[in-house]
PDB file of N, CA, C and O in Angstrom:
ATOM      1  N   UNK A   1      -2.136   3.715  10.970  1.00  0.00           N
ATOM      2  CA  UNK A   1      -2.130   2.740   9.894  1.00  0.00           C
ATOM      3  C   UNK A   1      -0.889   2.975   9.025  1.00  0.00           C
ATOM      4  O   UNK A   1      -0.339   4.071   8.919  1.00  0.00           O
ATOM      5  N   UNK A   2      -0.452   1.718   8.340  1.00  0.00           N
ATOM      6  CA  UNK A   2       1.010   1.966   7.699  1.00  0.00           C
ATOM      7  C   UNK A   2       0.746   1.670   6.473  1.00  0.00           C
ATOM      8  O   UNK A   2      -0.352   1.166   6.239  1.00  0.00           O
ATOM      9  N   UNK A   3       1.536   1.869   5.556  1.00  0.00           N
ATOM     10  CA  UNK A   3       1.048   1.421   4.041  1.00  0.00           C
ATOM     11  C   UNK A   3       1.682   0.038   4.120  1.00  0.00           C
ATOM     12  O   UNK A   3       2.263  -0.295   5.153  1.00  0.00           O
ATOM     13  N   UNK A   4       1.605  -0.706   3.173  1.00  0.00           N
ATOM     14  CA  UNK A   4       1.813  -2.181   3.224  1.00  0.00           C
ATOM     15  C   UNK A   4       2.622  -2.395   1.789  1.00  0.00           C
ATOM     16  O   UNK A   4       2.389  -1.872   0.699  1.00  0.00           O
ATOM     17  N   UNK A   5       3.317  -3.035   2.044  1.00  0.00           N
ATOM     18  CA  UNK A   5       4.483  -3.377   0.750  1.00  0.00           C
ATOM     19  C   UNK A   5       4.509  -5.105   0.378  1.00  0.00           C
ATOM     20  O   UNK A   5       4.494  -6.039   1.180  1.00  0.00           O
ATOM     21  N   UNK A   6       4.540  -5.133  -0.658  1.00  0.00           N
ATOM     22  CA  UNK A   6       5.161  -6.468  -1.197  1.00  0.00           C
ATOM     23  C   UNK A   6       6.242  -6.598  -2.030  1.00  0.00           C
ATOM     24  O   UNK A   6       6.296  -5.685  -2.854  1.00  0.00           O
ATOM     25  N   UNK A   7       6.958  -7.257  -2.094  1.00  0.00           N
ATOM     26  CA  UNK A   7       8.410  -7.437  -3.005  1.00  0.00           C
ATOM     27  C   UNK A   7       8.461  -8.360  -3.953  1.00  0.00           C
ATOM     28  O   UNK A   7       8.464  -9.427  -3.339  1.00  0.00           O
ATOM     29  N   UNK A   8       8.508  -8.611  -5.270  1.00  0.00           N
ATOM     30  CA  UNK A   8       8.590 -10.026  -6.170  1.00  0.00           C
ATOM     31  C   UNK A   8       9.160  -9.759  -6.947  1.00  0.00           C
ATOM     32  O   UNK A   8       9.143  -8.843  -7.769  1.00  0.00           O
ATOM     33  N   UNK A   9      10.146 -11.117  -6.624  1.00  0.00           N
ATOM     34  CA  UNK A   9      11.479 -10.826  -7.931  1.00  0.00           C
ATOM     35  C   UNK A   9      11.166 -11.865  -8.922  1.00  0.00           C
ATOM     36  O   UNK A   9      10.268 -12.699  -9.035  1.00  0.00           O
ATOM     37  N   UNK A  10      12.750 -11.365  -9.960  1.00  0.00           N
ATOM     38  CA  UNK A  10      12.075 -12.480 -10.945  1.00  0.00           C
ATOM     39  C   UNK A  10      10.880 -12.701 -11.875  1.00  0.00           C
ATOM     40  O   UNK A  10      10.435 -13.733 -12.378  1.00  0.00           O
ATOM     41  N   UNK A  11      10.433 -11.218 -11.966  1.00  0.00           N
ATOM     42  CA  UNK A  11       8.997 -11.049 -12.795  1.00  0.00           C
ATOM     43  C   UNK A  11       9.646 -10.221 -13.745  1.00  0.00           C
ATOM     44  O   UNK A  11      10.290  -9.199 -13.507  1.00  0.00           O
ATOM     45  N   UNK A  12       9.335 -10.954 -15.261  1.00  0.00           N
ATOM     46  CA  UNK A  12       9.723 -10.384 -16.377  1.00  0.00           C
ATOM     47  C   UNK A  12       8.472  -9.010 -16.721  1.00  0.00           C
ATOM     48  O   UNK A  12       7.315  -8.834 -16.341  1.00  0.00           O
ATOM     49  N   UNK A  13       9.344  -8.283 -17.558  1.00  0.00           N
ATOM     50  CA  UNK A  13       8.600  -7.082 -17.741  1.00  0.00           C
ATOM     51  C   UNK A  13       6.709  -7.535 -18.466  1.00  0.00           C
ATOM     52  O   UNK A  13       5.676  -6.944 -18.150  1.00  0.00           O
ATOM     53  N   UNK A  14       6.816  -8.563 -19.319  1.00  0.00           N
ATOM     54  CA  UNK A  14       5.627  -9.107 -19.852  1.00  0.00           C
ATOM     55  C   UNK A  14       4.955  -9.571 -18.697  1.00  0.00           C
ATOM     56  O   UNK A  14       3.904  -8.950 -18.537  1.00  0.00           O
ATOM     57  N   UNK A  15       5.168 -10.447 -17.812  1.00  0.00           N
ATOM     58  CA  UNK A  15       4.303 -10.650 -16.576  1.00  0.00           C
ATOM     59  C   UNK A  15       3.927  -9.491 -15.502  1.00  0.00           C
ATOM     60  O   UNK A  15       3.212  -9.478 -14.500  1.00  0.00           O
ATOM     61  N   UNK A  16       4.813  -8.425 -16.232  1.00  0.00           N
ATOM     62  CA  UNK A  16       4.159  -7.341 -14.973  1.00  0.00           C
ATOM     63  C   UNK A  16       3.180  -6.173 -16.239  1.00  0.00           C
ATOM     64  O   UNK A  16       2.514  -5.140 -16.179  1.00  0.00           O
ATOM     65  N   UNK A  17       3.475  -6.796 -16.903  1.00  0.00           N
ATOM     66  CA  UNK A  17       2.602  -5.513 -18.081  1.00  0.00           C
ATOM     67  C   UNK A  17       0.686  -6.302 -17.912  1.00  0.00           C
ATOM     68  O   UNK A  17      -0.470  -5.882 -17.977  1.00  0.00           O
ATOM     69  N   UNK A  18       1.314  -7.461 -17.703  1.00  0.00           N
ATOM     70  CA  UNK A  18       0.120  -8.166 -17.900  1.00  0.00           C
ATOM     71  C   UNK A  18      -1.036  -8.351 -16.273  1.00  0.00           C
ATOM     72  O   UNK A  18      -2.193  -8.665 -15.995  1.00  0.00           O
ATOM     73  N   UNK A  19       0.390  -7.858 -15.503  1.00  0.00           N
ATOM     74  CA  UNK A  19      -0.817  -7.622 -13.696  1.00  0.00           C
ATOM     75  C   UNK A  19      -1.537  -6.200 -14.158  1.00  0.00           C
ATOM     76  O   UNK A  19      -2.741  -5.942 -14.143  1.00  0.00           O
ATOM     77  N   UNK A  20      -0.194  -5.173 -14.663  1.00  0.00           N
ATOM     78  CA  UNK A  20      -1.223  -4.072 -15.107  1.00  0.00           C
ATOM     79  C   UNK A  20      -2.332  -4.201 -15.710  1.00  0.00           C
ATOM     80  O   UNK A  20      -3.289  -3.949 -14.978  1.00  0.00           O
ATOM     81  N   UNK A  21      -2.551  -4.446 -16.586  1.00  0.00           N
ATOM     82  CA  UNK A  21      -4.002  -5.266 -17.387  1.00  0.00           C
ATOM     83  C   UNK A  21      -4.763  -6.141 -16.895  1.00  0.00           C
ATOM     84  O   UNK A  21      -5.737  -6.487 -17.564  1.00  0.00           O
ATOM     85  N   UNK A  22      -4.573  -6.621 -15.844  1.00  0.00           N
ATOM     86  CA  UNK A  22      -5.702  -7.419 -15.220  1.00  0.00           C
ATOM     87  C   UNK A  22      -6.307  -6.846 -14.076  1.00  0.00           C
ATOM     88  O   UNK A  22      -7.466  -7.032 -13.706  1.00  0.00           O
ATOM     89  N   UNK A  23      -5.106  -5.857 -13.327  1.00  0.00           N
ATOM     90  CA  UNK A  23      -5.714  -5.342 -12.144  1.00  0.00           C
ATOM     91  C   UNK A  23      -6.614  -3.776 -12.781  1.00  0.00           C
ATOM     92  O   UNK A  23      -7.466  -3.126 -12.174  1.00  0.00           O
ATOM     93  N   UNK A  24      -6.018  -3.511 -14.255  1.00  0.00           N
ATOM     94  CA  UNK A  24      -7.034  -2.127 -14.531  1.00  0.00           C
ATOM     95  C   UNK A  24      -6.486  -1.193 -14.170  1.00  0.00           C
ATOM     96  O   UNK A  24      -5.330  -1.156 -13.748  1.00  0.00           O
ATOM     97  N   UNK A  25      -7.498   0.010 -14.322  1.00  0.00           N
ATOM     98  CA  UNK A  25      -6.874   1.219 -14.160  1.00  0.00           C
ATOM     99  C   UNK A  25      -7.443   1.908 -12.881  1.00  0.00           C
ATOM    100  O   UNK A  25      -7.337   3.043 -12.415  1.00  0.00           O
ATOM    101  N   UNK A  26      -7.997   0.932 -12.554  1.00  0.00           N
ATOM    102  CA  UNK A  26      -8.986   1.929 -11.092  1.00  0.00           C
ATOM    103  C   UNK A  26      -8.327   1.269  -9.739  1.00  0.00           C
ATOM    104  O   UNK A  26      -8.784   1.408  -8.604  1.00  0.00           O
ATOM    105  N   UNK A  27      -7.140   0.511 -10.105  1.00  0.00           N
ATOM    106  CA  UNK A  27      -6.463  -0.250  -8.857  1.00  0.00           C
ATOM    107  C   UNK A  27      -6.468   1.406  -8.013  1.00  0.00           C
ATOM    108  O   UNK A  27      -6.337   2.527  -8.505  1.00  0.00           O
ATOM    109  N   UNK A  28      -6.739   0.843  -6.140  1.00  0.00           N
ATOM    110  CA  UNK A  28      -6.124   1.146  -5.653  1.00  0.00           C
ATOM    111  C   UNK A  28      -4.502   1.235  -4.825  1.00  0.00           C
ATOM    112  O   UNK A  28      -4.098   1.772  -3.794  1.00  0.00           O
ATOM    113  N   UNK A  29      -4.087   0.672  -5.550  1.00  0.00           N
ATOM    114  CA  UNK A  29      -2.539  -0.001  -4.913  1.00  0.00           C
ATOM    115  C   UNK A  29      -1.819   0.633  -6.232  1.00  0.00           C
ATOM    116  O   UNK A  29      -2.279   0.878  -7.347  1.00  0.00           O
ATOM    117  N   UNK A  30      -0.275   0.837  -5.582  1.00  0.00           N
ATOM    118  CA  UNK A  30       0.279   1.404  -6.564  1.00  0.00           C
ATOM    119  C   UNK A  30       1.519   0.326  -6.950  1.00  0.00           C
ATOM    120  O   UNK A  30       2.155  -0.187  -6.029  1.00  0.00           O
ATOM    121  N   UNK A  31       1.801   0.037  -8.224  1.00  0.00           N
ATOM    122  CA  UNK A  31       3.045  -1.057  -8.848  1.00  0.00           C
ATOM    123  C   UNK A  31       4.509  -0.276  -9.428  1.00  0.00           C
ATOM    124  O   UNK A  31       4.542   0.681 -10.202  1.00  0.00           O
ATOM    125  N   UNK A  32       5.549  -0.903  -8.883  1.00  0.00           N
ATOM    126  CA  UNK A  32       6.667  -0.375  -9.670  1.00  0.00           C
ATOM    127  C   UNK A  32       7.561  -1.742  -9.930  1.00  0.00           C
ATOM    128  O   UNK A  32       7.620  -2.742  -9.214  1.00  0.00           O
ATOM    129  N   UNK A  33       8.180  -1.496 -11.071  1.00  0.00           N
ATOM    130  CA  UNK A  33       8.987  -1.909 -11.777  1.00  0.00           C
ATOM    131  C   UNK A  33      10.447  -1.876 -12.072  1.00  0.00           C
ATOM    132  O   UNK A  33      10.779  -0.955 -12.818  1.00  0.00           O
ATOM    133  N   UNK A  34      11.449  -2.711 -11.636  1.00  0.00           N
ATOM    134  CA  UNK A  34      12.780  -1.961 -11.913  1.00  0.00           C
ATOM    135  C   UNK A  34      13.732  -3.329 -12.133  1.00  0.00           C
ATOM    136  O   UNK A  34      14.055  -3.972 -11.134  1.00  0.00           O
ATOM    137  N   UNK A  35      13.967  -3.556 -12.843  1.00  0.00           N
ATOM    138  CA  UNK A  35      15.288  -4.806 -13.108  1.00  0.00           C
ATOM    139  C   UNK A  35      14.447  -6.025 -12.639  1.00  0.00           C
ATOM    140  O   UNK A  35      14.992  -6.641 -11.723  1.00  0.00           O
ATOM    141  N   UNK A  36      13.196  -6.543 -13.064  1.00  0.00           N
ATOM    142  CA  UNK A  36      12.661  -7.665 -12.298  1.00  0.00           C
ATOM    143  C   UNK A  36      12.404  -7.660 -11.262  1.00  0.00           C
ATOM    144  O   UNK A  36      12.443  -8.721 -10.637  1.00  0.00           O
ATOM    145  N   UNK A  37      12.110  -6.711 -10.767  1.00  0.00           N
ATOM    146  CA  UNK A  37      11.810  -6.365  -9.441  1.00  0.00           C
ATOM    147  C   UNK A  37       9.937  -5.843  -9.332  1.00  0.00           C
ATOM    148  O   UNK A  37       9.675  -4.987 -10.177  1.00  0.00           O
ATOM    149  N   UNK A  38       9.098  -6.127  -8.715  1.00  0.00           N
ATOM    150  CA  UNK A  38       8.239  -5.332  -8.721  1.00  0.00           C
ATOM    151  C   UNK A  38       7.845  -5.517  -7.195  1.00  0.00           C
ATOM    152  O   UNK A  38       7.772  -6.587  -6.591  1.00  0.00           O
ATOM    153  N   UNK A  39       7.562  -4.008  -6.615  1.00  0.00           N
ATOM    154  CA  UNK A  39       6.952  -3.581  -5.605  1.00  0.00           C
ATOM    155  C   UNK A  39       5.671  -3.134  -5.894  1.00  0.00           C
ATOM    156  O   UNK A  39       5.333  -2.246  -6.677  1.00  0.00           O
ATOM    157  N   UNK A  40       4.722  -4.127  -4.894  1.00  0.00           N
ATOM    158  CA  UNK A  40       3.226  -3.692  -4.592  1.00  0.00           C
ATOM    159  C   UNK A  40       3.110  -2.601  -3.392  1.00  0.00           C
ATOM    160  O   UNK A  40       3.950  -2.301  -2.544  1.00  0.00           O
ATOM    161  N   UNK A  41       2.554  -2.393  -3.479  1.00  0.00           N
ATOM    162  CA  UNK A  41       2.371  -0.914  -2.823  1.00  0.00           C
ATOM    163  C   UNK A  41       0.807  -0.302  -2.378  1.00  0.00           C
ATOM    164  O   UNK A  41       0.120   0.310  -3.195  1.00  0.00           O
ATOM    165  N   UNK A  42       0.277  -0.609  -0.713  1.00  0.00           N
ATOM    166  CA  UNK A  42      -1.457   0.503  -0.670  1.00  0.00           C
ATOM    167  C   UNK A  42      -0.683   1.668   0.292  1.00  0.00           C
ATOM    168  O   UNK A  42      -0.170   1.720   1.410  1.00  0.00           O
ATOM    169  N   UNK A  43      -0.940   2.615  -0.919  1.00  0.00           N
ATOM    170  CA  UNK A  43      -0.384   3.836   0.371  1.00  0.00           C
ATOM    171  C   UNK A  43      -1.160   4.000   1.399  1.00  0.00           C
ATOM    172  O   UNK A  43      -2.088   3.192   1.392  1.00  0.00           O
ATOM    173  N   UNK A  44      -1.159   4.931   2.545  1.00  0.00           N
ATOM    174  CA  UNK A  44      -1.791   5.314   3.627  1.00  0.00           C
ATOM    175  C   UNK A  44      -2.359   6.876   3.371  1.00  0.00           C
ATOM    176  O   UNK A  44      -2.056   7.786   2.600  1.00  0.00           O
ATOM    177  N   UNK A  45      -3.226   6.711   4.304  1.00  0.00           N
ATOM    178  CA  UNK A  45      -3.737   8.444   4.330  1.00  0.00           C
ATOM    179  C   UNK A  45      -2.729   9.301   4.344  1.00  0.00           C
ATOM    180  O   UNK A  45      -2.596  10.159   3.471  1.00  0.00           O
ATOM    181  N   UNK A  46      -1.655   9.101   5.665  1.00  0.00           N
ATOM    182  CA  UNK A  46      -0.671  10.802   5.482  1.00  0.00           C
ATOM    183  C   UNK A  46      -0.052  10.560   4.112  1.00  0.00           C
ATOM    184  O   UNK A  46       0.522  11.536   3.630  1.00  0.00           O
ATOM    185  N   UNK A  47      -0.061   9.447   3.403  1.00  0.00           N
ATOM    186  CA  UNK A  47       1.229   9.501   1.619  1.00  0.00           C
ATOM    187  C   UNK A  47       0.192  10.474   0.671  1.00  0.00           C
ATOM    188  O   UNK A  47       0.439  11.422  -0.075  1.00  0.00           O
ATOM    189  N   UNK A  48      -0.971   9.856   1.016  1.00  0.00           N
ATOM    190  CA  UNK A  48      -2.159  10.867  -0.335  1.00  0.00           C
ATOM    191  C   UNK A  48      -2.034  12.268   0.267  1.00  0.00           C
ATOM    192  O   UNK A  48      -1.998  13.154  -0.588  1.00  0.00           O
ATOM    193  N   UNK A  49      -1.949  12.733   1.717  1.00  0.00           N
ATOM    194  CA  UNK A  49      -2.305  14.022   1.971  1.00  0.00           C
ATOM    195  C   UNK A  49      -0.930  14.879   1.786  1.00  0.00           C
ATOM    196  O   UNK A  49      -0.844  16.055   1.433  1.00  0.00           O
ATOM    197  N   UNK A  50       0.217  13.899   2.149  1.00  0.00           N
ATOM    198  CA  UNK A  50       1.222  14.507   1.357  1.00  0.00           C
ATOM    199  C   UNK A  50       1.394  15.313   0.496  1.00  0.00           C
ATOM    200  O   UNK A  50       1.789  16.473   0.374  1.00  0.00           O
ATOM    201  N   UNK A  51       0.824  14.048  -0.432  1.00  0.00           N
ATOM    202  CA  UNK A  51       1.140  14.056  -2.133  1.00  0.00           C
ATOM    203  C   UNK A  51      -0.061  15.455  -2.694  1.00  0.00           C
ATOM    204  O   UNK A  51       0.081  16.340  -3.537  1.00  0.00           O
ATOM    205  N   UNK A  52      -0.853  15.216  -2.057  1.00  0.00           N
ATOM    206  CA  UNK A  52      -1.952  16.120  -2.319  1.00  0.00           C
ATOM    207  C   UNK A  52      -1.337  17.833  -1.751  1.00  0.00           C
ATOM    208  O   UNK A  52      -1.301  18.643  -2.677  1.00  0.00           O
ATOM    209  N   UNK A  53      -1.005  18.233  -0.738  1.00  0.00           N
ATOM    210  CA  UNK A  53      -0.100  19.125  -0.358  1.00  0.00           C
ATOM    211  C   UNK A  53       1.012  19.675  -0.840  1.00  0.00           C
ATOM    212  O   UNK A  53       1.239  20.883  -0.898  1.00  0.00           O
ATOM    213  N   UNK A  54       1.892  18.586  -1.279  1.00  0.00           N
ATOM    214  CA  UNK A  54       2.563  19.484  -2.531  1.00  0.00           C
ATOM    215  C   UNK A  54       1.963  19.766  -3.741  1.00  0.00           C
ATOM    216  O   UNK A  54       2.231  20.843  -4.275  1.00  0.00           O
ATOM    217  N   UNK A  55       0.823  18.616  -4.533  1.00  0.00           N
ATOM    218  CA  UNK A  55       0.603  19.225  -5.839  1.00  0.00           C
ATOM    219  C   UNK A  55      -0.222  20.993  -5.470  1.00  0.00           C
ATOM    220  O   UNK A  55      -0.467  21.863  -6.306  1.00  0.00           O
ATOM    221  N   UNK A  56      -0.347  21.017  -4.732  1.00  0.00           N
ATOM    222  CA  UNK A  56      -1.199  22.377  -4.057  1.00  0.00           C
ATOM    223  C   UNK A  56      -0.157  23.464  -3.982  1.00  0.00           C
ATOM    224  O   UNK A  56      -0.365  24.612  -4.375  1.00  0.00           O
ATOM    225  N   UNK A  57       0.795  23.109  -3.539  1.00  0.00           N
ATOM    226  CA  UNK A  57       1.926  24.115  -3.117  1.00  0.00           C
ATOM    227  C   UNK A  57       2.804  24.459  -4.822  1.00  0.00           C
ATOM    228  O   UNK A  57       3.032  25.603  -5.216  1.00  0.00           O
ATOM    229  N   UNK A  58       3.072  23.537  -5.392  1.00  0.00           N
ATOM    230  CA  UNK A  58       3.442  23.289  -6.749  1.00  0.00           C
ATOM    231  C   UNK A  58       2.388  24.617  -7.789  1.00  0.00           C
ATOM    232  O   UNK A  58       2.894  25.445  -8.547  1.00  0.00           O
ATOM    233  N   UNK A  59       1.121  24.482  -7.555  1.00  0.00           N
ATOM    234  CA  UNK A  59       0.488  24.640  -8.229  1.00  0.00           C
ATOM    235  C   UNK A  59       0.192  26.586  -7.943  1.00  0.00           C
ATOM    236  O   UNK A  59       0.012  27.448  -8.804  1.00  0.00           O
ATOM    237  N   UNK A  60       0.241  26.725  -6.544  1.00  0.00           N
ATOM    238  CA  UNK A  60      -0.135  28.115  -5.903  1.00  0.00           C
ATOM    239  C   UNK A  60       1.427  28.488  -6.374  1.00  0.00           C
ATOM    240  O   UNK A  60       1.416  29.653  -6.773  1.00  0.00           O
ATOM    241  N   UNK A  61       2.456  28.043  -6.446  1.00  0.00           N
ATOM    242  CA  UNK A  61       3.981  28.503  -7.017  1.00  0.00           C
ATOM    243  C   UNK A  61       3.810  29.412  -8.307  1.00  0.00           C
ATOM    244  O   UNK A  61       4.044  30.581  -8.612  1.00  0.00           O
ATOM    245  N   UNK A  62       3.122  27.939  -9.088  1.00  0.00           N
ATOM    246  CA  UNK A  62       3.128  28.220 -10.593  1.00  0.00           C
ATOM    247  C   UNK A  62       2.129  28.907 -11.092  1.00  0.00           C
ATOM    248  O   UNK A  62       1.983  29.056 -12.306  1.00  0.00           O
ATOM    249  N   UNK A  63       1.130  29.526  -9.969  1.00  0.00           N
ATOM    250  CA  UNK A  63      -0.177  30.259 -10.620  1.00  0.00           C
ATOM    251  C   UNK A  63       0.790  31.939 -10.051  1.00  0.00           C
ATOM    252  O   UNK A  63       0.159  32.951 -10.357  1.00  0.00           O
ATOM    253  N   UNK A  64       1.808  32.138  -9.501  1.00  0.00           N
ATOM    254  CA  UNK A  64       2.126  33.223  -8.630  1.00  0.00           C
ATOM    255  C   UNK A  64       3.269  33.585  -9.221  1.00  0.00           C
ATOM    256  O   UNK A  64       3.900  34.534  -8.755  1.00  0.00           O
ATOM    257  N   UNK A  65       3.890  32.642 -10.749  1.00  0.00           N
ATOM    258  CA  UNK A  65       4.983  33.100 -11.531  1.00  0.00           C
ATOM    259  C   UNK A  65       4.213  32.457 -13.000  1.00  0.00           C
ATOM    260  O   UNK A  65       4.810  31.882 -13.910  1.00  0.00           O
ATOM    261  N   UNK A  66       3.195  32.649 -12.950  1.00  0.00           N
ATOM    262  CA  UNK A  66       2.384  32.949 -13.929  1.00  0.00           C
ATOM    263  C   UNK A  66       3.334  31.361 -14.872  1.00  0.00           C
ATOM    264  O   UNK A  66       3.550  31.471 -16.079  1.00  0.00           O
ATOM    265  N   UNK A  67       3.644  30.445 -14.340  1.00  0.00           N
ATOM    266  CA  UNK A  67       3.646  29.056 -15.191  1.00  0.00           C
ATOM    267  C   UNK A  67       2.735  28.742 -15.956  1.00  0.00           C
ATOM    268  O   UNK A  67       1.705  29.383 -15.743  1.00  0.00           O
ATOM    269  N   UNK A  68       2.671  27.926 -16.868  1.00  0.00           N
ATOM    270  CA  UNK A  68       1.826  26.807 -17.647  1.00  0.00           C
ATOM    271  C   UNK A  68       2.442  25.813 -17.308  1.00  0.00           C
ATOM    272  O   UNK A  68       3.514  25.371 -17.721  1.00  0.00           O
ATOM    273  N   UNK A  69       1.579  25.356 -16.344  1.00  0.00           N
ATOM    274  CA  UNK A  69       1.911  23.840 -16.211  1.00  0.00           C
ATOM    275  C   UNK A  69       0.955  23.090 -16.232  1.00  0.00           C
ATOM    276  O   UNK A  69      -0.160  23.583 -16.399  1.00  0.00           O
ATOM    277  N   UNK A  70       1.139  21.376 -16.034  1.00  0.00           N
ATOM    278  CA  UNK A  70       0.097  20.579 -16.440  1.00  0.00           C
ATOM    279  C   UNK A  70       0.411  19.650 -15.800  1.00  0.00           C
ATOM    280  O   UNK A  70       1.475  19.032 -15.778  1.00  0.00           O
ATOM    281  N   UNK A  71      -1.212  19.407 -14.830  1.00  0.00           N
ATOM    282  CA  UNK A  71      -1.384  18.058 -14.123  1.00  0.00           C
ATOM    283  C   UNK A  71      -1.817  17.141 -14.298  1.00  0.00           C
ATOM    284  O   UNK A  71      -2.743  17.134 -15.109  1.00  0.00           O
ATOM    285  N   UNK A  72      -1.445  15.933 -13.699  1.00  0.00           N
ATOM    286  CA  UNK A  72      -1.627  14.184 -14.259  1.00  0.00           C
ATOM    287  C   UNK A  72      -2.078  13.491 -13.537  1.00  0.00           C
ATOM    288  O   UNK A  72      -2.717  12.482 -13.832  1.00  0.00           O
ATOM    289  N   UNK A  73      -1.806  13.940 -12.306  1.00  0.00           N
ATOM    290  CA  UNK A  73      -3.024  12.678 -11.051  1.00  0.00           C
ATOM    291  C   UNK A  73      -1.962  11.452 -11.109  1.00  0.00           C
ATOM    292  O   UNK A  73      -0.764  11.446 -10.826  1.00  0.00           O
ATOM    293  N   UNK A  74      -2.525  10.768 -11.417  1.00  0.00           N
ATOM    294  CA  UNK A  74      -1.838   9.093 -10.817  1.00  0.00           C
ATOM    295  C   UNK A  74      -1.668   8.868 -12.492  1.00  0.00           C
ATOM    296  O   UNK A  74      -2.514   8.959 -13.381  1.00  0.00           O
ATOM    297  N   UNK A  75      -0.092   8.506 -12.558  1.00  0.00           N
ATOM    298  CA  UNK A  75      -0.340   7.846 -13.913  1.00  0.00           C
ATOM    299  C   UNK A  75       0.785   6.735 -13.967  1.00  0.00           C
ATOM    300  O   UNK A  75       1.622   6.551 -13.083  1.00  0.00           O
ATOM    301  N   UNK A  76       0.684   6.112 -15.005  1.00  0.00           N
ATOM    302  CA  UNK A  76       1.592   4.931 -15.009  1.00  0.00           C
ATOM    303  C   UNK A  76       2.702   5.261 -16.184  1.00  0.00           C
ATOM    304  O   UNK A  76       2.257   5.333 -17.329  1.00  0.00           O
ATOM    305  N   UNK A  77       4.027   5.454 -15.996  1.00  0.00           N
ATOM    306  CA  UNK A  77       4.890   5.685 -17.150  1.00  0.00           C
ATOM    307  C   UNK A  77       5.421   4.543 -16.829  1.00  0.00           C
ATOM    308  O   UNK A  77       5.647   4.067 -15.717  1.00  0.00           O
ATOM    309  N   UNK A  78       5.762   3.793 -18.736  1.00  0.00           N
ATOM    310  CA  UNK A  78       5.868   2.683 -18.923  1.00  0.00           C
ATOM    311  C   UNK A  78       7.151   3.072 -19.805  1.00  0.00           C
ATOM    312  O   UNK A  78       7.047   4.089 -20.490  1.00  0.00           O
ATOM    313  N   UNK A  79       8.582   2.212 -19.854  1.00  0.00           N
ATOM    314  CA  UNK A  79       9.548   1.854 -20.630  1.00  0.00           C
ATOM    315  C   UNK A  79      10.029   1.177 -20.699  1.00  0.00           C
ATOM    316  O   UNK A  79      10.705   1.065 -19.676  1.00  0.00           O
ATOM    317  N   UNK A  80      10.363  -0.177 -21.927  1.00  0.00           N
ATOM    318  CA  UNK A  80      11.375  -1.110 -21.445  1.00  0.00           C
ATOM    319  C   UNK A  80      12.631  -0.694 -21.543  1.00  0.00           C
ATOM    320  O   UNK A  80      12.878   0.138 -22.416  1.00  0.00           O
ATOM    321  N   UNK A  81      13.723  -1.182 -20.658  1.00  0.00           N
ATOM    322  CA  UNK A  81      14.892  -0.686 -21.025  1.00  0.00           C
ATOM    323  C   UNK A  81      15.721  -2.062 -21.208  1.00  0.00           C
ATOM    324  O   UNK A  81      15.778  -3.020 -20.437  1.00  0.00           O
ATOM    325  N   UNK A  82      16.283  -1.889 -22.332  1.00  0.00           N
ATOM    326  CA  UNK A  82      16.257  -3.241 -23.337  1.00  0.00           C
ATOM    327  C   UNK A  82      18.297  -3.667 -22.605  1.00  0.00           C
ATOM    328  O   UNK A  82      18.907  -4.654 -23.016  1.00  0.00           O
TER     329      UNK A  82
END
């Protein structure tokens, strides 16, 4: 199975603030944003087991040089850049 992409241009930052808010916070699909650009995005199993594999490796690093660090899971960082 492959992850699946969509492309849409031409979407002002207010029309994409506003898919965020309608689709919620429990979307499974992931959205990005860049110059009017937004990519839809359902990852696949190997992207989560990936992603899941390094925060693991990240984390056994930073417990083994005695870090404070701090995890976030899935989050959405938001900026306009004017």
């Amino acid at each position: 199975m492959t992850e699946n992409r969509v492309i849409l241009n031409n979407i002002t930052w207010e029309t994409f603030n506003q898919l965020l808010k309608e689709l919620g916070d429990k979307r499974v699909i992931r959205l990005a944003y860049d110059q009017e650009i937004v990519e839809i995005m359902t990852p696949f199993g190997q992207h989560e087991y990936s992603n899941r594999f390094i925060d693991n490796l990240i984390l056994v690093i930073a417990l083994e040089l005695d870090l404070n660090i701090k995890t976030m899971g899935s989050l959405t960082l938001k900026k306009e850049i004017i």
